[in-house]
C-alpha positions as CSV (number, residue, x, y, z in Angstrom):
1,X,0.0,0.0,0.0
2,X,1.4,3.3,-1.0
3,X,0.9,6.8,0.6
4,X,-1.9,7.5,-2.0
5,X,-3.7,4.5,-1.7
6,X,-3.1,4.8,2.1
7,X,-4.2,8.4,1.9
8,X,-7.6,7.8,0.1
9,X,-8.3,4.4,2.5
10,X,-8.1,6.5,5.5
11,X,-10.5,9.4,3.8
12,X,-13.0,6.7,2.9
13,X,-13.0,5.4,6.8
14,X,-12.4,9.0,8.7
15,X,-16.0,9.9,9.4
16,X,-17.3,6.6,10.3
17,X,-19.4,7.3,13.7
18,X,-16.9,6.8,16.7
19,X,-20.2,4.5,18.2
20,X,-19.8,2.2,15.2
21,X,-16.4,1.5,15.9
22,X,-16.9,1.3,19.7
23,X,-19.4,-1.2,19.2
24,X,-17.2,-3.1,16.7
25,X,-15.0,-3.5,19.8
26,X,-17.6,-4.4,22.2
27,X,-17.5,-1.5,24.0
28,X,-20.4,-0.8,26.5
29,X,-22.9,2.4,26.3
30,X,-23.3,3.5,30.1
31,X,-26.2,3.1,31.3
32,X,-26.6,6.8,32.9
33,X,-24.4,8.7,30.8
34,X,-24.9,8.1,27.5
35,X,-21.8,10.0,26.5
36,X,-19.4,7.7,28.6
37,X,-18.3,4.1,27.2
38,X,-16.7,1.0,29.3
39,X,-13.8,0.2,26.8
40,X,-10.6,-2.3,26.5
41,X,-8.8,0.8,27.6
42,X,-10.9,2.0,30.5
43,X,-13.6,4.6,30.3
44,X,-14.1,7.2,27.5
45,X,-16.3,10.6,26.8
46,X,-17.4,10.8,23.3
47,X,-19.3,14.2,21.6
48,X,-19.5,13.5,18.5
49,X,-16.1,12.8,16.5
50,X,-14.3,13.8,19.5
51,X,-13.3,11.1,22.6
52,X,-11.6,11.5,26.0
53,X,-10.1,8.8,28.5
54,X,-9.8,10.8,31.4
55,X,-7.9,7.6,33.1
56,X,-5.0,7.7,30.7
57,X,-5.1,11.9,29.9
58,X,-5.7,10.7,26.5
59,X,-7.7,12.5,24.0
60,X,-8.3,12.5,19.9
61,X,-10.7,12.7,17.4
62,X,-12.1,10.8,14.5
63,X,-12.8,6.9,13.6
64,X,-8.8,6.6,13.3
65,X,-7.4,8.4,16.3
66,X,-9.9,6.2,18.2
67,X,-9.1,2.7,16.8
68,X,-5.2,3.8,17.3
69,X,-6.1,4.7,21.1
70,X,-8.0,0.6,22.1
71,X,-6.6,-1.3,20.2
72,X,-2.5,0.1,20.5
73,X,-2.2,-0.1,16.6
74,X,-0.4,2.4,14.1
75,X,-2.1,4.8,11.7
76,X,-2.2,2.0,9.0
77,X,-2.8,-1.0,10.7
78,X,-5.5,1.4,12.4
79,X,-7.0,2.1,8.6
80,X,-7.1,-1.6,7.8
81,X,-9.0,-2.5,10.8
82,X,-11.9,0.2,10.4
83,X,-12.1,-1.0,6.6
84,X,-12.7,-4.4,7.4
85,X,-14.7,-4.0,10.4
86,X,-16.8,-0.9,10.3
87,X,-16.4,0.5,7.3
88,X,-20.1,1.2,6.7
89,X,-20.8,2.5,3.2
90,X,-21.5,0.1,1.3
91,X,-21.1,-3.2,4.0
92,X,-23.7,-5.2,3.8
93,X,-24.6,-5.4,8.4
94,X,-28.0,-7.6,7.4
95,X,-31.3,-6.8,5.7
96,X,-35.0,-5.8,6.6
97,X,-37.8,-8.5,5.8
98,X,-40.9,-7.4,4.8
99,X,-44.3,-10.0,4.0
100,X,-46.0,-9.3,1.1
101,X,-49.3,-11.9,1.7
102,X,-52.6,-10.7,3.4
103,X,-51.1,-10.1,6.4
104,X,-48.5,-7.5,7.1
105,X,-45.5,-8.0,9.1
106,X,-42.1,-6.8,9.7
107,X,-38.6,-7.9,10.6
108,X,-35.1,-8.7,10.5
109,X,-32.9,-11.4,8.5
110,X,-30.8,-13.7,10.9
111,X,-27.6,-12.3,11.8
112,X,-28.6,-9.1,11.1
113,X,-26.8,-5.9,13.1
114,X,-28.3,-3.0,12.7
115,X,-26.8,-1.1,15.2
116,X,-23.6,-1.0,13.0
117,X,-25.3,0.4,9.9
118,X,-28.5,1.6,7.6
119,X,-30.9,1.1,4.5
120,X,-29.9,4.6,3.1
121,X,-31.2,6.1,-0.5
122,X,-30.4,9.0,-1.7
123,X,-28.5,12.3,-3.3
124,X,-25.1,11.7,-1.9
125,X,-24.7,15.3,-1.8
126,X,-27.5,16.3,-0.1
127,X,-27.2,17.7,3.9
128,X,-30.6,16.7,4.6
129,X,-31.6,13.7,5.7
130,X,-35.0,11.7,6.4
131,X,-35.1,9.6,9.1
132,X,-38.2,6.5,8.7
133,X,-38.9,3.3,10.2
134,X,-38.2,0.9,7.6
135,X,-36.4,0.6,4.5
136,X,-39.8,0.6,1.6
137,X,-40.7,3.7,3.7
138,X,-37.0,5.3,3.4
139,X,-37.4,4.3,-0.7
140,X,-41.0,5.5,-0.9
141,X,-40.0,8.9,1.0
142,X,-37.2,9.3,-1.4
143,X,-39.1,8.7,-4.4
144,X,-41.6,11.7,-3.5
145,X,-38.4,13.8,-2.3
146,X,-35.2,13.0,-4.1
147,X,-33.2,16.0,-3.2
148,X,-32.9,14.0,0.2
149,X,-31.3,11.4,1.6
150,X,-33.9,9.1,3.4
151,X,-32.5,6.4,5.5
152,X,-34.0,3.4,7.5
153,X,-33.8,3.1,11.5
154,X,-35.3,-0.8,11.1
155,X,-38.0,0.3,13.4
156,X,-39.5,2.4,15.6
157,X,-35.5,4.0,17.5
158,X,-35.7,7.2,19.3
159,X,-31.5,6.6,19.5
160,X,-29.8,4.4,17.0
161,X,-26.3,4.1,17.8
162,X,-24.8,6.2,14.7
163,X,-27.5,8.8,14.9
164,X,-24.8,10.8,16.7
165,X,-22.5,10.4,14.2
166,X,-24.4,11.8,11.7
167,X,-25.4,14.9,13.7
168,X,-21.4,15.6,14.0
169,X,-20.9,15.6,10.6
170,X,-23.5,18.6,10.4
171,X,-26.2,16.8,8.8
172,X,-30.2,18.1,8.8
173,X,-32.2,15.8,10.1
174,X,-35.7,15.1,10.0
175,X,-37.3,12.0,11.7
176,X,-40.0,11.1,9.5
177,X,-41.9,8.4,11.9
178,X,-45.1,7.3,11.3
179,X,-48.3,9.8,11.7
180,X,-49.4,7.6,14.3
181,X,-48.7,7.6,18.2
182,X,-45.6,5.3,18.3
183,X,-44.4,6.9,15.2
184,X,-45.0,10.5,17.7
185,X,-43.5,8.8,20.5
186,X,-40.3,8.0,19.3
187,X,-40.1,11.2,17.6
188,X,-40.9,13.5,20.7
189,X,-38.5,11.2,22.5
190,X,-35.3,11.8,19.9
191,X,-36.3,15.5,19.3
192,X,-35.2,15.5,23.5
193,X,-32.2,13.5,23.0
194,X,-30.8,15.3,20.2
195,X,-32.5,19.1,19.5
196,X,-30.9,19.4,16.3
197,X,-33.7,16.7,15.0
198,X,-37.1,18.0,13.5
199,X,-40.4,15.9,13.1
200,X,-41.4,15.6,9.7
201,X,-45.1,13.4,9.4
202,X,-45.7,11.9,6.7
203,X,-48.5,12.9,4.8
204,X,-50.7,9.6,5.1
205,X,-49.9,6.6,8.0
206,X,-46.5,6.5,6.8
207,X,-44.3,7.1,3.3
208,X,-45.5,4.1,1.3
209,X,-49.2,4.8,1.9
210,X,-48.6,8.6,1.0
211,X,-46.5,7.6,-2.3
212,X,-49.5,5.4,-3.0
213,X,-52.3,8.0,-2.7
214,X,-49.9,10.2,-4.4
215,X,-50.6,8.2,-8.0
């Protein structure tokens, strides 16, 4: 591997969400401070791409810095990890099942770890992003609003473990639940987790029924 190549590995695995790679680790969220994780190296502080191990007087920021800090690897042994264990984009972390008979249901494939990733369509340039509760929903929502980026949360999550992420990187989110009281729920509950996030219903029940009635 050459500096280039190096270079352009480490820009592709930079911004993944410092939760992502924590959980790759089995690091532990705490329970009361959602900001402080139980780690192979002893406690950490993360806001958003930046972490802190107040233990060690250790500090850094970014998906690198942080796989450098556990696991006691160089800068390109540091690259390789993230690219083969949480590089997102792209990764295939499991898949949403969806029934099509008479009776509706949802759920997951076996194996499936959504925490470490997302159904996302999309303009890759686009700042703004929709936030729904499954992936025909993210693709429905996209087809009536393609300047966006509409991305699954495989259910009804106030708090999905890379929503942080996302925020850091300056992102506009809009959580795009359900018109219907869990879909509310959830919604009031991440708008007071994160106050960056803004409830957009959907016109109908929920982004495939409003895509429908749109026809």
């Amino acid at each position: 591997m050459n500096f280039d190549d190096l270079r352009q590995r480490a820009a592709a695995v930079r911004t993944v969400p410092l939760e992502t790679v924590l959980l790759s680790r089995g690091a532990v969220r705490d329970r009361r401070d959602r900001r402080k994780w139980h780690t192979e190296q002893g406690s950490l502080s993360v806001s958003g791409p930046k972490f802190m191990n107040w233990q060690r007087g250790q500090c850094g920021g970014g998906a690198i810095d942080l796989v450098m800090h556990l696991a006691g690897v160089d800068f390109r042994t540091a690259v390789a990890w993230l690219q083969q264990h949480a590089g997102k984009a792209q990764r295939p972390v499991g898949a949403e099942l969806r029934g099509t008979g008479p009776r509706v249901w949802r759920g997951m494939a076996s194996g499936t770890r959504k925490d470490l990733g997302y159904f996302w369509i999309g303009n890759p340039g686009s700042q703004e992003i929709v936030l729904c509760e499954s992936a025909i929903d993210a693709i429905s929502s996209f087809q009536m609003h393609p300047q966006r980026i509409c991305i699954s949360t495989s259910g009804v999550r106030a708090d999905p473990p890379w929503l942080s992420g996302l925020l850091a990187r300056g992102y506009k989110l809009l959580c795009g639940f359900d018109t219907d009281d869990p879909g509310d729920t959830a919604a009031a509950r991440m708008m007071a987790l994160h106050p960056a996030v803004r409830r957009l219903r959907p016109p109908a029940h929920d982004w495939n029924d409003a895509l429908i009635s749109s026809r």
